[in-house]
Phi, psi and omega in degrees: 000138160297094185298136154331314192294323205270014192239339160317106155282034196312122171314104173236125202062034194065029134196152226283143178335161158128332183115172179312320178308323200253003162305119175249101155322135187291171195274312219291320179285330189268351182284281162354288165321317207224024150250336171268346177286293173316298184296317178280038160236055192256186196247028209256158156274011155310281200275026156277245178026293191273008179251336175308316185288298192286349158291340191289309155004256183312335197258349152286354173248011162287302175327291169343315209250340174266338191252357144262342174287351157234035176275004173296338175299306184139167184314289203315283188322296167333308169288337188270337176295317172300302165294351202254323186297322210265328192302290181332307181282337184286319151333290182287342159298310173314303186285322209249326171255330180304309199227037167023034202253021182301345175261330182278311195238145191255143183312294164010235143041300190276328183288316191297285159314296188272025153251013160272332134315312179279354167280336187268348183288297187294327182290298193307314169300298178310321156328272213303295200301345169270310164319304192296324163319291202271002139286310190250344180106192158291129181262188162284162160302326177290324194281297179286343158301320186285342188252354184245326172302288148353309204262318186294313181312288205317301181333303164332297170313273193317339145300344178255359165303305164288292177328302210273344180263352179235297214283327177242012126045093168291340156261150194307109175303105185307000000 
């Protein structure tokens, strides 16, 4: 026989006995939730910044997944595709959702400019990672990921900078 208690599904802590199909968020989360939804998608630069960190997010782990999926090409190629892929995707993020610029800035435009940014982003890393070879000799991989994550950050900045005051700019460009 079945106790009664056990044929009862009662919500504890805001979601109810029964499984995953049947999860409610508590109000306080759903509150929460939709005052951060609502603030990043206001136009301020604060919340360009965080929605910018997180296409840097995605479009690196595009980078990632194209550049072990070739590494049968060999590094270079593998980096150049990986990079030519996350630019790309990064770009078109970039106009349409970090800087709301998909009616203002033309696909052209956006690929053309920021991926001359982001090339000149790819120039600087190598510079560095050839400056440290020739300082220091071969290094470990933690020492060029940590000098290439650096080089990538301060870049990064000066790319969201660029981006937001020249390439998707809401005012208007001779």
């Amino acid at each position: 026989m079945t106790c009664p208690s056990l044929l009862r599904r009662t919500a504890v802590c805001g979601v109810r006995a029964g499984g995953f199909d049947d999860v409610v968020a508590p109000t306080w989360v759903r509150e929460r939730s939709s005052a951060v939804r609502e603030r990043l998608q206001q136009d301020d630069a604060g919340a360009q910044f965080a929605r910018f960190v997180v296409v840097g997010g995605v479009s690196s782990a595009l980078y990632a997944l194209v550049f072990i999926s070739l590494q049968g090409l060999g590094a270079q190629p593998a980096n150049l595709v990986g990079a030519i892929a996350s630019t790309l995707l990064a770009n078109e993020m970039h106009r349409r959702l970090t800087f709301h610029a998909g009616g203002r800035v033309s696909w052209f435009t956006a690929q053309w400019e920021g991926g001359g940014l982001a090339g000149i982003g790819l120039v600087a890393t190598s510079l560095a990672l050839a400056g440290l070879h020739t300082l220091t000799g071969d290094v470990g991989a933690v020492v060029q990921l940590s000098l290439i994550a650096a080089v990538t950050g301060a870049i990064g900045l000066i790319r969201f900078v660029a981006l937001r005051s020249w390439v998707f700019s809401p005012a208007p460009r001779d």
